[in-house]
DSSP file (Angstrom, degrees, kcal/mol; ACC not computed):
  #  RESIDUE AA STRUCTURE BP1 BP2  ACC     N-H-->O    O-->H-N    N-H-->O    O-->H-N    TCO  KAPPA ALPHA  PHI   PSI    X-CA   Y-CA   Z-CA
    1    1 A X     >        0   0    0      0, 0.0     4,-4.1     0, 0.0     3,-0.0   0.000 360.0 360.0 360.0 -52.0  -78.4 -188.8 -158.2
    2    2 A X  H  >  +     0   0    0      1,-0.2     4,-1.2     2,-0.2     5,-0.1   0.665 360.0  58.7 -52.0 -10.7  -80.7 -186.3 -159.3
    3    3 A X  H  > S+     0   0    0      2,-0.2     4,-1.6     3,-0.1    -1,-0.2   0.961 108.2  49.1 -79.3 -51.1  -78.3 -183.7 -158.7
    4    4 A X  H  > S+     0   0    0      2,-0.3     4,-2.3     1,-0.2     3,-0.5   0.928 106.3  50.4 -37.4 -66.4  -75.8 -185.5 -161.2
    5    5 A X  H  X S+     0   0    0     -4,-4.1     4,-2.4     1,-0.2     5,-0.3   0.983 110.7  46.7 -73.7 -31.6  -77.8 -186.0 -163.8
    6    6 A X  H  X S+     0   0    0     -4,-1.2     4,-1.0     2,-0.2    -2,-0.3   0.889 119.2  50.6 -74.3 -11.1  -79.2 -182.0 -164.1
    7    7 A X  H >X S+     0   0    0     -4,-1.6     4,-1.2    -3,-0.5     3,-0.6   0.964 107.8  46.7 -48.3 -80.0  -75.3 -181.3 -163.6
    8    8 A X  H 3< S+     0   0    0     -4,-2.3     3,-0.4     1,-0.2     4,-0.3   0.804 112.1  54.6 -37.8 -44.5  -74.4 -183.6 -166.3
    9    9 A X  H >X S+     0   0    0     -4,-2.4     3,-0.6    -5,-0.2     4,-0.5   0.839 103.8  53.0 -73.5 -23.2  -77.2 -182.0 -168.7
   10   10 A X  H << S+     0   0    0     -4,-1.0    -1,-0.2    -3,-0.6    -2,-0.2   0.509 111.1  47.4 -47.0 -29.8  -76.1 -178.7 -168.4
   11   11 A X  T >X S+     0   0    0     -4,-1.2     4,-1.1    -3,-0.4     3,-1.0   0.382  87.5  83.8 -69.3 -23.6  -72.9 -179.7 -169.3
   12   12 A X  H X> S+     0   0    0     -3,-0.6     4,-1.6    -4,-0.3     3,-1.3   0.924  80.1  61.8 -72.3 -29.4  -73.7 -181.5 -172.0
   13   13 A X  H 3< S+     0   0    0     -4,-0.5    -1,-0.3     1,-0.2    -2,-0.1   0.594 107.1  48.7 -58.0  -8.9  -74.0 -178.5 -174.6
   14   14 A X  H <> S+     0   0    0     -3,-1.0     4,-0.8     2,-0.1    -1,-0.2   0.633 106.7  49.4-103.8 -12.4  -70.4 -177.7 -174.1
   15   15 A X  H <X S+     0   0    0     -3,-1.3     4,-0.7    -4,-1.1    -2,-0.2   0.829 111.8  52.2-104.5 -15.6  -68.9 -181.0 -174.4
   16   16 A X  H  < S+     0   0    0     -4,-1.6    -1,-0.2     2,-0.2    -3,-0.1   0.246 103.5  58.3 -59.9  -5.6  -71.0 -181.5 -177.8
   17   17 A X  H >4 S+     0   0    0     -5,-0.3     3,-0.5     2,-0.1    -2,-0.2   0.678 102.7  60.5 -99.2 -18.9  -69.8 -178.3 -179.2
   18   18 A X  H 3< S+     0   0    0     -4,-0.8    -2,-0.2     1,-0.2    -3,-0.1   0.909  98.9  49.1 -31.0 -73.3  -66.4 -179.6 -178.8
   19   19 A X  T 3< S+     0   0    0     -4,-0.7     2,-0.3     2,-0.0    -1,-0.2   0.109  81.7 109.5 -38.1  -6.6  -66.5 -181.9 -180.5
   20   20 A X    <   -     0   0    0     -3,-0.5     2,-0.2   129,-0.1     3,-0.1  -0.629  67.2-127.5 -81.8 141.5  -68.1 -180.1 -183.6
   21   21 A X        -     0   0    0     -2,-0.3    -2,-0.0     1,-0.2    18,-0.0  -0.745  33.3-110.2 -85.9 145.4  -65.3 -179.9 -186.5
   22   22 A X        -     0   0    0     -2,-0.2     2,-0.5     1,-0.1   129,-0.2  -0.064  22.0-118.9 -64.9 176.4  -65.1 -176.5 -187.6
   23   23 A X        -     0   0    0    127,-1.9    16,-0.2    16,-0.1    -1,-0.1  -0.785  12.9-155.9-114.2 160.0  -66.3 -175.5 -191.0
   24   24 A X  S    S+     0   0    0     14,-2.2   132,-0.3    -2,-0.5     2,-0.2   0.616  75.8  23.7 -96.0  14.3  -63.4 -173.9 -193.4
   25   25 A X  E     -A   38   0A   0     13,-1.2    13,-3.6   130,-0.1     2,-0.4  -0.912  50.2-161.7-171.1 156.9  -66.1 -171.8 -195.7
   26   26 A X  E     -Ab  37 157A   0    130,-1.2   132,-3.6    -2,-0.2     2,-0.5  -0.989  19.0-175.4-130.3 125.6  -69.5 -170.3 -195.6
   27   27 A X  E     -Ab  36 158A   0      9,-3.1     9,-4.8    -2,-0.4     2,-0.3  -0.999   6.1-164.8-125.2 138.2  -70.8 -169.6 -199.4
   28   28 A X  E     -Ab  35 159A   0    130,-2.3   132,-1.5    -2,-0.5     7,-0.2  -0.880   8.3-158.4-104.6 143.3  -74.4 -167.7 -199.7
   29   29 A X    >   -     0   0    0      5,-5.9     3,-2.5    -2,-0.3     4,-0.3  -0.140   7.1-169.6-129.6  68.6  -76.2 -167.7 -202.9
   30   30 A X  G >  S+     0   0    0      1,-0.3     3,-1.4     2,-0.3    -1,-0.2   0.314  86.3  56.0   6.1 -72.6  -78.7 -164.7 -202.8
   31   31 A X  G 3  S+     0   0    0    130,-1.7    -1,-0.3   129,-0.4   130,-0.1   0.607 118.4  38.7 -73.2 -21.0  -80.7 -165.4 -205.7
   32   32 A X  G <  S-     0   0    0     -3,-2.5    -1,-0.4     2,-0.2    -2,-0.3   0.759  96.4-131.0 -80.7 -45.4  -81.3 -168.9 -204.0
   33   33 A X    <   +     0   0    0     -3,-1.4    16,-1.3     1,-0.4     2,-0.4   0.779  62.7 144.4  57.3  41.1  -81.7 -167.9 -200.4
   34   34 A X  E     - C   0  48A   0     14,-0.2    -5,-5.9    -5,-0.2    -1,-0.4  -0.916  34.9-173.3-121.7 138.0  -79.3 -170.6 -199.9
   35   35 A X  E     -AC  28  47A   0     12,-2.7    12,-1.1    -2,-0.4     2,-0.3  -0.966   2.7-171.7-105.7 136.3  -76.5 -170.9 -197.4
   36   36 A X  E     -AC  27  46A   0     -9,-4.8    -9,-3.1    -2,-0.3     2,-0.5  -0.976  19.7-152.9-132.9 152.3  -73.9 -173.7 -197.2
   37   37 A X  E     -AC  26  45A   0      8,-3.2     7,-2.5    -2,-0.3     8,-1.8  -0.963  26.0-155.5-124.1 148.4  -71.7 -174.0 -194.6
   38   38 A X  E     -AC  25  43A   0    -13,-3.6   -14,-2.2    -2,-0.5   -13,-1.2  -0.775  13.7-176.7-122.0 139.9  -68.4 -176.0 -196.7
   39   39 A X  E >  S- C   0  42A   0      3,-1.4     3,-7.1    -2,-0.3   -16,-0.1  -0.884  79.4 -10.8-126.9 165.3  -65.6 -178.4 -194.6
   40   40 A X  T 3  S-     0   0    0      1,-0.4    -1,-0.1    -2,-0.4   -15,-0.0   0.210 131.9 -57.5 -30.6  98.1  -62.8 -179.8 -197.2
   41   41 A X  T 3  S+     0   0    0     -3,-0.1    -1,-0.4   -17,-0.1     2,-0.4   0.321 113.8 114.7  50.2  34.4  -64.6 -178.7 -199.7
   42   42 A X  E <  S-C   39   0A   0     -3,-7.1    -3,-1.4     0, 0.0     2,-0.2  -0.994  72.6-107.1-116.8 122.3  -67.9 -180.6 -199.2
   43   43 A X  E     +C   38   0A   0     -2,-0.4    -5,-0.2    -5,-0.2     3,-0.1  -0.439  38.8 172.8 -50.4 115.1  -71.6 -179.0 -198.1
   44   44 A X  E     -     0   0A   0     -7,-2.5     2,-0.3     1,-0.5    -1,-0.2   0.578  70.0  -1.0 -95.1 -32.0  -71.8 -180.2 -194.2
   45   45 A X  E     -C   37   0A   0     -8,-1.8    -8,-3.2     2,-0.0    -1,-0.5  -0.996  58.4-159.4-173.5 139.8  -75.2 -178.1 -193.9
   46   46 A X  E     -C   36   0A   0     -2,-0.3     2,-0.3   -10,-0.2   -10,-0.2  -0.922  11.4-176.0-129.4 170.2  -77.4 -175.9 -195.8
   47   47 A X  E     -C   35   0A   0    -12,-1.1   -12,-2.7    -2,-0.3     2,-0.5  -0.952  29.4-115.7-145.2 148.1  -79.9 -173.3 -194.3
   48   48 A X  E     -C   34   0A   0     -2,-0.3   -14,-0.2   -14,-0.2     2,-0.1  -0.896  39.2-158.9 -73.6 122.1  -82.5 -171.1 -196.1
   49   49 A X        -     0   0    0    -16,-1.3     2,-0.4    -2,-0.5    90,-0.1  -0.406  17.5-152.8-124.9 167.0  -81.7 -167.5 -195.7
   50   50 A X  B     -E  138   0B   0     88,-1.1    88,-3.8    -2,-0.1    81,-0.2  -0.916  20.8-175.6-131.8 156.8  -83.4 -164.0 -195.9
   51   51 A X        -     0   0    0     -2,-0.4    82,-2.5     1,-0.3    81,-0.6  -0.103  38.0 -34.6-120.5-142.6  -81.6 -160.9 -196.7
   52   52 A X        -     0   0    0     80,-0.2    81,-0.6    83,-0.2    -1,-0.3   0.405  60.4-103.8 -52.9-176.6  -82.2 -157.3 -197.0
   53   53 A X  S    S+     0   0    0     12,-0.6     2,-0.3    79,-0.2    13,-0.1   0.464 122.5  36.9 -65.1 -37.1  -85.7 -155.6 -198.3
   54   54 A X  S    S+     0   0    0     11,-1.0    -1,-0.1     1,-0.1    13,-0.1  -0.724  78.3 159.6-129.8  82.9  -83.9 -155.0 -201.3
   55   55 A X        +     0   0    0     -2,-0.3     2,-0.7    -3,-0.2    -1,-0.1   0.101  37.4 100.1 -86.2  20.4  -81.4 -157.9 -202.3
   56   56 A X  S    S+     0   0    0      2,-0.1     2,-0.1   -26,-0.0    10,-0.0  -0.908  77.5  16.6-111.7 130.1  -80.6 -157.7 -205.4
   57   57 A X  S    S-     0   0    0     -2,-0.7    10,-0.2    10,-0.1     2,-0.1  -0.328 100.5 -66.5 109.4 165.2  -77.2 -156.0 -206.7
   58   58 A X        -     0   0    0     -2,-0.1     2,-0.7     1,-0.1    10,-0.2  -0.259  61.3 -80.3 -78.4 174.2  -74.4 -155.5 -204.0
   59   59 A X        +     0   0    0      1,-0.2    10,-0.1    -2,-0.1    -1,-0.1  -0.749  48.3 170.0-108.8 111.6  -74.6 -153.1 -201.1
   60   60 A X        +     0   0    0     -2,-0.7     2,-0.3     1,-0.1    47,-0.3   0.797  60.3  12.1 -73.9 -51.7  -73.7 -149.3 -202.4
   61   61 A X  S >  S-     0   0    0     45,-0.1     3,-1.2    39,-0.0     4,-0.4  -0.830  82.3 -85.1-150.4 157.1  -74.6 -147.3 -199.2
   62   62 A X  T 3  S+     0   0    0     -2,-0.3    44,-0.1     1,-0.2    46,-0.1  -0.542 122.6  17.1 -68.9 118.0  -75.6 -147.0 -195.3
   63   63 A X  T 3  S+     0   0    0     -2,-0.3    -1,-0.2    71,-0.3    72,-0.0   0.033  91.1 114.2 101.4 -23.7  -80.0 -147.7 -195.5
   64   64 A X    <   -     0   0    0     -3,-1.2    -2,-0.1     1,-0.1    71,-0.1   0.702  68.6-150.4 -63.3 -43.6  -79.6 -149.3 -199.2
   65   65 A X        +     0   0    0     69,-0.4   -11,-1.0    -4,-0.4   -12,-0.6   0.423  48.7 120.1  57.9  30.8  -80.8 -152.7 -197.5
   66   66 A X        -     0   0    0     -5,-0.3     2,-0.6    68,-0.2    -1,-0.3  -0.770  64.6-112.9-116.6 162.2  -79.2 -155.0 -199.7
   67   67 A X        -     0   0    0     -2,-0.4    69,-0.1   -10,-0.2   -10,-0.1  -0.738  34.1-104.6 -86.0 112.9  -76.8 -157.5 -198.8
   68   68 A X        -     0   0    0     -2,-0.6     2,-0.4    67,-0.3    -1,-0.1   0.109  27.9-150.1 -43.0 149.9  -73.0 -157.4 -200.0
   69   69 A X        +     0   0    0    -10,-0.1    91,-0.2     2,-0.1     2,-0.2  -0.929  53.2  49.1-120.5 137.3  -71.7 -159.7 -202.8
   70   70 A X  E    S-D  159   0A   0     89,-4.2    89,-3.8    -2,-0.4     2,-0.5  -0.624  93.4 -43.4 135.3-163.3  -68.1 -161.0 -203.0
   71   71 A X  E     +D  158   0A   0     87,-0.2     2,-0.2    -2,-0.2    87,-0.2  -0.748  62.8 147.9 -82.2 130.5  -65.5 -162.7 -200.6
   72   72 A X  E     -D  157   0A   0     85,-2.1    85,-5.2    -2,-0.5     2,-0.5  -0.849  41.9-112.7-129.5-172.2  -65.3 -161.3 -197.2
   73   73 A X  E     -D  156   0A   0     83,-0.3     2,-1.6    -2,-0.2    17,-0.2  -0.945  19.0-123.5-130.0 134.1  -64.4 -163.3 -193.6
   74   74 A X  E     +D  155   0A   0     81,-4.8    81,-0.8    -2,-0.5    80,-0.2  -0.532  43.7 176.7 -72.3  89.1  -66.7 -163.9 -190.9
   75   75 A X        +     0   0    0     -2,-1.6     2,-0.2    13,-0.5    -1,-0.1   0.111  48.8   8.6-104.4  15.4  -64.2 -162.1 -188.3
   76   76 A X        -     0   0    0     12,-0.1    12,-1.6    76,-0.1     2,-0.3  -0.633  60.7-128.2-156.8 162.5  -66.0 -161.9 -184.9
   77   77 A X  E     -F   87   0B   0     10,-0.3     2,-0.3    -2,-0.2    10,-0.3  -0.715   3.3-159.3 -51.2 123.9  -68.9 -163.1 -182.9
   78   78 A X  E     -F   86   0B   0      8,-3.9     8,-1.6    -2,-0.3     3,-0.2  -0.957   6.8-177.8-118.8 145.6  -71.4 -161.4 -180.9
   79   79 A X  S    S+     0   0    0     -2,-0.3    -1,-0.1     6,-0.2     8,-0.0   0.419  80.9  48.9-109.1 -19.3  -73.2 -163.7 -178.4
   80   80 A X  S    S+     0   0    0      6,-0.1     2,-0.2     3,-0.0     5,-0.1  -0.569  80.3 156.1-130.8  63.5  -75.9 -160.9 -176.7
   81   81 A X        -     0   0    0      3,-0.4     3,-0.5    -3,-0.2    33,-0.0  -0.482  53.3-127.4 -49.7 153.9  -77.0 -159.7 -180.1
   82   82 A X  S    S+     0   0    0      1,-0.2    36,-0.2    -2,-0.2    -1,-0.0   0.441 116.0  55.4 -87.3  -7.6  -80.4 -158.1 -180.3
   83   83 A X  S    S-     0   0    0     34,-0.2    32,-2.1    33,-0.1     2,-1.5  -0.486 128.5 -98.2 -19.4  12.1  -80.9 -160.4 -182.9
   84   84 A X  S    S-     0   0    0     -3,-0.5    -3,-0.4    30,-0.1     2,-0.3  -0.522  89.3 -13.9  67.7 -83.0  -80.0 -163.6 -180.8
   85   85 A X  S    S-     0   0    0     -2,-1.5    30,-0.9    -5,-0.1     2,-0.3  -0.890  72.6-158.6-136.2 165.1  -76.2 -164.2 -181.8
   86   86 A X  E     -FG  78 114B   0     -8,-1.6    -8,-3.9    -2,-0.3     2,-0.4  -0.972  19.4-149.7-130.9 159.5  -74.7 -163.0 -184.2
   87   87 A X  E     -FG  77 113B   0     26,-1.8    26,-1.1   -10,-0.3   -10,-0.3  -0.897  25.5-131.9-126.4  83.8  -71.7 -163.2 -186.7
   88   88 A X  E     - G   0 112B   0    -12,-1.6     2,-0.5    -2,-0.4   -13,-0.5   0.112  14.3-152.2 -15.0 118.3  -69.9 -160.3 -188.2
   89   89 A X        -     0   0    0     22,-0.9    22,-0.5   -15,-0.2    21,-0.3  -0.831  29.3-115.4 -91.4 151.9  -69.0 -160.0 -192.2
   90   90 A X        +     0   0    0     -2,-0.5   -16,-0.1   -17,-0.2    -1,-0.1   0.518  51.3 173.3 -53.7 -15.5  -66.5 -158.2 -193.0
   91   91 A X        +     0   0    0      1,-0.1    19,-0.5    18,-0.0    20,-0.4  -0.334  53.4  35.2 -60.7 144.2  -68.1 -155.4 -195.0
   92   92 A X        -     0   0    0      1,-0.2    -1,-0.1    17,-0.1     2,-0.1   0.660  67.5-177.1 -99.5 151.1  -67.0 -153.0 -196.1
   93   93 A X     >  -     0   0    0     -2,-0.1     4,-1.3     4,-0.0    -1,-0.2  -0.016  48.9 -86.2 -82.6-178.4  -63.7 -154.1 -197.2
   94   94 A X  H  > S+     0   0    0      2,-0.2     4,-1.3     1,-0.2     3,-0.1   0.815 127.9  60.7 -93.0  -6.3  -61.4 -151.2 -198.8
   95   95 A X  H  4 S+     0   0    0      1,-0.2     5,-0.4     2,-0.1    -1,-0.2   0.923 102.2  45.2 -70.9 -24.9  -62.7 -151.6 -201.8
   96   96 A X  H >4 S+     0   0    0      2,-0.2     3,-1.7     3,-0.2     4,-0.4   0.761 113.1  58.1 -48.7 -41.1  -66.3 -150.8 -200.9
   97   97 A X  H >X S+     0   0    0     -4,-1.3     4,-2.1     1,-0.4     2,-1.0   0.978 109.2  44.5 -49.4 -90.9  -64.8 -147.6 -198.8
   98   98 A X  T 3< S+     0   0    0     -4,-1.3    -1,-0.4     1,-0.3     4,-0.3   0.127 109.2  51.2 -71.3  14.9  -63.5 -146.5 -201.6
   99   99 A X  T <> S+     0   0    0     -3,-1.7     4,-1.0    -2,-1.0    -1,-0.3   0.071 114.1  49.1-113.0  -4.1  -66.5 -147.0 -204.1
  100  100 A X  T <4>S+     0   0    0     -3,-0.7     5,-2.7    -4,-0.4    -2,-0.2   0.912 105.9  56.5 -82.6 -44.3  -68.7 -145.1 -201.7
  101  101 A X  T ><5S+     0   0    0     -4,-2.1     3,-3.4     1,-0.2    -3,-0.2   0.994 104.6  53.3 -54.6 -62.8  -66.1 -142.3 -201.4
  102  102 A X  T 345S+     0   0    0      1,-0.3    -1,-0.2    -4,-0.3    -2,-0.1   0.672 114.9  40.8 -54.9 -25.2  -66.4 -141.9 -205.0
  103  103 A X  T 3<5S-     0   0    0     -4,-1.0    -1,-0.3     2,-0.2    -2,-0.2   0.050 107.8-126.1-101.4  34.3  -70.1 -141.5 -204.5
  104  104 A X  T < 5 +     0   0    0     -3,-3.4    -3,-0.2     1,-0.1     2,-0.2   0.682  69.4 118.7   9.2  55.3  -69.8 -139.6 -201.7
  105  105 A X      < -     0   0    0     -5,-2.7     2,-0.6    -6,-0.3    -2,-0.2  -0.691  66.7-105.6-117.1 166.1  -72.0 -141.9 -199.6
  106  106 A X        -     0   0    0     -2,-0.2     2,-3.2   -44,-0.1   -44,-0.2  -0.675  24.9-139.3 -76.6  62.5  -71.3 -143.9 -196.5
  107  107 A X        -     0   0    0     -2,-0.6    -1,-0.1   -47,-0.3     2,-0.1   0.107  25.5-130.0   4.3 -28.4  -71.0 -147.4 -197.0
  108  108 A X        -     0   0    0     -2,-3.2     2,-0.2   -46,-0.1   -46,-0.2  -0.246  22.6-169.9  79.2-175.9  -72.9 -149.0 -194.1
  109  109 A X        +     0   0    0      1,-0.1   -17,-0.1    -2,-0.1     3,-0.1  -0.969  45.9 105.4 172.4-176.7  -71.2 -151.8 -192.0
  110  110 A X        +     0   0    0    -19,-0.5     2,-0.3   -21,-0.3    -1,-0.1   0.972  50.9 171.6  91.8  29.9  -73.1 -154.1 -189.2
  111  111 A X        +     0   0    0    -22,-0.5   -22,-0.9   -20,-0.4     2,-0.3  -0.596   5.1 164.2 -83.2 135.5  -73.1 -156.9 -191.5
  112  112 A X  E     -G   88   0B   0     -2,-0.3    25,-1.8   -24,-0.2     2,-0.3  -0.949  45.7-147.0-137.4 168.5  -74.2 -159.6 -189.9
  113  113 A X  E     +Gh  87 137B   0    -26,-1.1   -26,-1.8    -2,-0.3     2,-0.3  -0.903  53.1 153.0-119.9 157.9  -75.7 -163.8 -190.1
  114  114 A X  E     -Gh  86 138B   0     23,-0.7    25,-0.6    -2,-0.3   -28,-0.2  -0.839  45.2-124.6-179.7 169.3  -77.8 -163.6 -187.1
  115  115 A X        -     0   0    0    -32,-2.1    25,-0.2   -30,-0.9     2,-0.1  -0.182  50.6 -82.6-120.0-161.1  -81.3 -165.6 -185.8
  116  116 A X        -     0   0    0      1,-0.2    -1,-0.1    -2,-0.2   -33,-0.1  -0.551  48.8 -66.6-117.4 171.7  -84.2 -163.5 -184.9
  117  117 A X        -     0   0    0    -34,-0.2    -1,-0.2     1,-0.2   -34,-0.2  -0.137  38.0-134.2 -37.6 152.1  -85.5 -161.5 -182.0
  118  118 A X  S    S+     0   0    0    -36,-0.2    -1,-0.2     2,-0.1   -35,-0.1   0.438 108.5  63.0 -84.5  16.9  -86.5 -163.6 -179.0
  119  119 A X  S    S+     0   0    0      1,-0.1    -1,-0.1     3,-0.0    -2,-0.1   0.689  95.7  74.0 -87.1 -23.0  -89.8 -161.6 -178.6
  120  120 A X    >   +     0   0    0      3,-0.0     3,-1.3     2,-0.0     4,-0.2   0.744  69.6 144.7 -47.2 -31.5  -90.2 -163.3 -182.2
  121  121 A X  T 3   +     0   0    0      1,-0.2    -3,-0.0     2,-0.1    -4,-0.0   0.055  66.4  14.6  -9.2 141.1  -90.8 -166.7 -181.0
  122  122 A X  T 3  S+     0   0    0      1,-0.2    -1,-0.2     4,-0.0     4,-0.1   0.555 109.0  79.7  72.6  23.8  -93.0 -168.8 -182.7
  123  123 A X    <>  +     0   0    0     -3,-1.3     4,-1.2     2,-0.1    -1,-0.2  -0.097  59.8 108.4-135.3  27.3  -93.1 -166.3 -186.2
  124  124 A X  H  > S+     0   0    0     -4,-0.2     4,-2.0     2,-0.2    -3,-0.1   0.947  77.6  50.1 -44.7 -64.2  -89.6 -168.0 -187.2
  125  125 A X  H >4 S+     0   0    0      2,-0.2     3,-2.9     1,-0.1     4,-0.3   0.753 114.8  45.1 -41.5 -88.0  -91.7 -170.0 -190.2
  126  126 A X  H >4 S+     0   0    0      1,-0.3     3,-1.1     2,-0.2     2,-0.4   0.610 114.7  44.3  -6.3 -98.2  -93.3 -166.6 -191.3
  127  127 A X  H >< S+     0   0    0     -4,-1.2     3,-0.9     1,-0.3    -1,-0.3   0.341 102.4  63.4 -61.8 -12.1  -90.3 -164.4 -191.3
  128  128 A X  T << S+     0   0    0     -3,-2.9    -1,-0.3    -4,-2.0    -2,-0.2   0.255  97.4  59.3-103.9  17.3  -88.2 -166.9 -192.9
  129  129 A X  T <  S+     0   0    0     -3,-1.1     2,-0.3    -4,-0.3    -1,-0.2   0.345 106.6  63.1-121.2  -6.0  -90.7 -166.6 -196.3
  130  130 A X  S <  S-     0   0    0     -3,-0.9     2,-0.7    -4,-0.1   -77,-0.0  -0.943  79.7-130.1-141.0 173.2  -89.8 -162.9 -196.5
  131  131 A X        +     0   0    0     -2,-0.3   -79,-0.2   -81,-0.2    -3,-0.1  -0.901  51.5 137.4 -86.9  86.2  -86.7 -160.4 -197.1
  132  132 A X        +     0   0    0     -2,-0.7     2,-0.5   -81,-0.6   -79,-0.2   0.101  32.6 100.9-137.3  36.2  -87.0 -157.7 -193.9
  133  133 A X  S    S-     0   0    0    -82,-2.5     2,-1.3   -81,-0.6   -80,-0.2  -0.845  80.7-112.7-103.1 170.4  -83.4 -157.1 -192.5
  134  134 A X  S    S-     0   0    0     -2,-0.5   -69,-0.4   -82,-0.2   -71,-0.3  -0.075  89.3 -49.1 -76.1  39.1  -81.5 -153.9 -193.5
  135  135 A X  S    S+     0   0    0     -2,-1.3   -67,-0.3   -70,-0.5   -83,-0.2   0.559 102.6 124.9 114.2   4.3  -79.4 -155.8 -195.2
  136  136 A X        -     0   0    0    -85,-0.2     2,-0.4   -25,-0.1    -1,-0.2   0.066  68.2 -97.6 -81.0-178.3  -77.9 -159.0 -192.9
  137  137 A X  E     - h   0 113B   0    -25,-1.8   -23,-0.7   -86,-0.1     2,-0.3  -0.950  47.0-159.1-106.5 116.9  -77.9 -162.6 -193.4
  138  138 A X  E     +Eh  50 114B   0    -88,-3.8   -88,-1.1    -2,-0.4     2,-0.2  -0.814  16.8 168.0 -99.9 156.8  -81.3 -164.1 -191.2
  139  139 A X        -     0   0    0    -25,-0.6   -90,-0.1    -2,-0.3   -25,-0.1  -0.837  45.3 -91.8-140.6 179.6  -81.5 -167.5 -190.1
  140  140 A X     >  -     0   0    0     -2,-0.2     4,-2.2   -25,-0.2     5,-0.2  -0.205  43.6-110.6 -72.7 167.3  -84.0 -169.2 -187.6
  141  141 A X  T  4 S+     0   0    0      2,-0.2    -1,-0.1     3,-0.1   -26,-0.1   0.135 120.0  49.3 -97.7  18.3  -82.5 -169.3 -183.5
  142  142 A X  T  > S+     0   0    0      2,-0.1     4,-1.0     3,-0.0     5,-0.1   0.617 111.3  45.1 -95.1 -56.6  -82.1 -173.1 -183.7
  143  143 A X  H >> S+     0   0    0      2,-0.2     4,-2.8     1,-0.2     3,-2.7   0.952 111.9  53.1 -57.0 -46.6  -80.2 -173.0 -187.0
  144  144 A X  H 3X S+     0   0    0     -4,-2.2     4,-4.0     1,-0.3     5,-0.5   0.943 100.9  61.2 -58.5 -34.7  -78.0 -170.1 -185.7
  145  145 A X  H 3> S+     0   0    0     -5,-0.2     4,-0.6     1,-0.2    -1,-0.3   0.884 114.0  36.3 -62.5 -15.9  -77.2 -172.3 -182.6
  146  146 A X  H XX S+     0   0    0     -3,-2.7     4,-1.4    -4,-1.0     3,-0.7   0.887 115.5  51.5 -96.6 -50.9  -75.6 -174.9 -185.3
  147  147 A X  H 3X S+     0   0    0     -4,-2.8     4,-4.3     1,-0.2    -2,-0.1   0.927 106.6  50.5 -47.0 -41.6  -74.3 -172.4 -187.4
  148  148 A X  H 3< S+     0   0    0     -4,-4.0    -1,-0.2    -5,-0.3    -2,-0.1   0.936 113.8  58.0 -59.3 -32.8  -72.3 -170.4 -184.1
  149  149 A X  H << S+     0   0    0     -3,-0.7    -1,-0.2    -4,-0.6    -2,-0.2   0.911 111.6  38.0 -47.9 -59.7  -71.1 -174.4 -183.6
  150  150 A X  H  < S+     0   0    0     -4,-1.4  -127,-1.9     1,-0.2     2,-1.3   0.719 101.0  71.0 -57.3 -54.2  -69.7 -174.6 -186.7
  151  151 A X     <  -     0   0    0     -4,-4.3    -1,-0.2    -5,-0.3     4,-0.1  -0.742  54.3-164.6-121.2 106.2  -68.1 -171.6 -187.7
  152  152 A X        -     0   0    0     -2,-1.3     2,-0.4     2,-0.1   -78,-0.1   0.131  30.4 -79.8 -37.1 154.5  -65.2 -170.4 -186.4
  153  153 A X  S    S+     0   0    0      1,-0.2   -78,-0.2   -78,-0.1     3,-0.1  -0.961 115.4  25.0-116.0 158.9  -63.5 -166.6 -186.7
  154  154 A X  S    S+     0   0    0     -2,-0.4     2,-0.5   -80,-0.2    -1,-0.2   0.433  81.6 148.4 -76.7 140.4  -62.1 -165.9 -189.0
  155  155 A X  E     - D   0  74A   0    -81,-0.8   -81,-4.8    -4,-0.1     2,-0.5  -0.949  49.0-120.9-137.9 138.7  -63.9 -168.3 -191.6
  156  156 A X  E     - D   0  73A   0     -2,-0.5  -130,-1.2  -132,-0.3     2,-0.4  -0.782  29.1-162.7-103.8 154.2  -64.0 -166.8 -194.9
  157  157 A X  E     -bD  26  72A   0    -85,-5.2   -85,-2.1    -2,-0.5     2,-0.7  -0.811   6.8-167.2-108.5 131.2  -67.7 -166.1 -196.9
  158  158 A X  E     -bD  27  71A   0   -132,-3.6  -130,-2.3    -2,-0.4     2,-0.5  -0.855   8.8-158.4-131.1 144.6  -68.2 -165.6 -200.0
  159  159 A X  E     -bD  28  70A   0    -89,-3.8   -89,-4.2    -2,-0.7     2,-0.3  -0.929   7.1-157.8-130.4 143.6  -71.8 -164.3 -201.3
  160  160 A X              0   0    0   -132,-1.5  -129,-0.4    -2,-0.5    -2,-0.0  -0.967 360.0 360.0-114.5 115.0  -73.3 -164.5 -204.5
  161  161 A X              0   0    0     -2,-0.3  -130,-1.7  -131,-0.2  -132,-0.1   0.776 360.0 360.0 -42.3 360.0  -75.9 -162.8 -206.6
């Protein structure tokens, strides 16, 4: 009997992620530090987010540390991020290519939403009160476990000053 039930609990995280409805949009609003993750057109879940060093304005160049503004689509998953998990944005799109070319800079790329280290433990609260990725979307590694539930690839984002 004991064997059954640690079977059964081991299991249970897959057969409750099953069951999760996707969501059909992600909107960030920088200037908020707000995420919402949207199903037919309703806020299912918000999280408070941390950006870049430097958030404000959209992301010019490779080191700039700010976080892109407009629509892009969250278009794969990484599961052994250094970072916990992670979720790809789409940046840069070709119009970002092509305004970087014209400043003959690199654009950057490596966009991510992502949780934190797990040598971080137990400084989630702290880190989530300040700005310090190079330019990603942070959340806590409990919230990213609902978020990775939730949102499917491709799911499209759109971020907002």
């Amino acid at each position: 009997m004991r064997y059954l039930t640690f079977a059964l609990l081991m299991l249970a995280p897959l057969f409750a992620s099953a069951t999760i409805k996707p969501v059909d949009q992600v909107i960030v609003y920088k200037s908020k530090g707000l995420m919402q993750l949207i199903r037919d057109e309703r806020v299912v879940k918000s999280y408070k987010v941390v950006f870049g060093e430097n958030p404000k304005g959209h992301k010019m160049q490779q080191g700039d540390e700010r976080t892109p503004e407009g629509r892009y689509t969250l278009d794969w998953k990484n599961p052994n991020s250094r970072f916990y998990r992670s979720i790809h944005i789409s940046y840069p799109n070709q119009r970002d290519r092509a305004r970087a070319a014209r400043r003959g800079v690199d654009p950057g790329g490596a966009i991510m939403i992502h949780g934190m280290k797990p040598q971080w433990k137990g400084m989630e609260s702290y880190l989530q009160k300040m700005n310090w990725t190079d330019g990603c979307i942070a959340v806590t590694n409990r919230e990213m476990d609902e978020i990775w539930a939730m949102v499917k690839t491709p799911t499209p984002i759109d971020i907002y000053p």
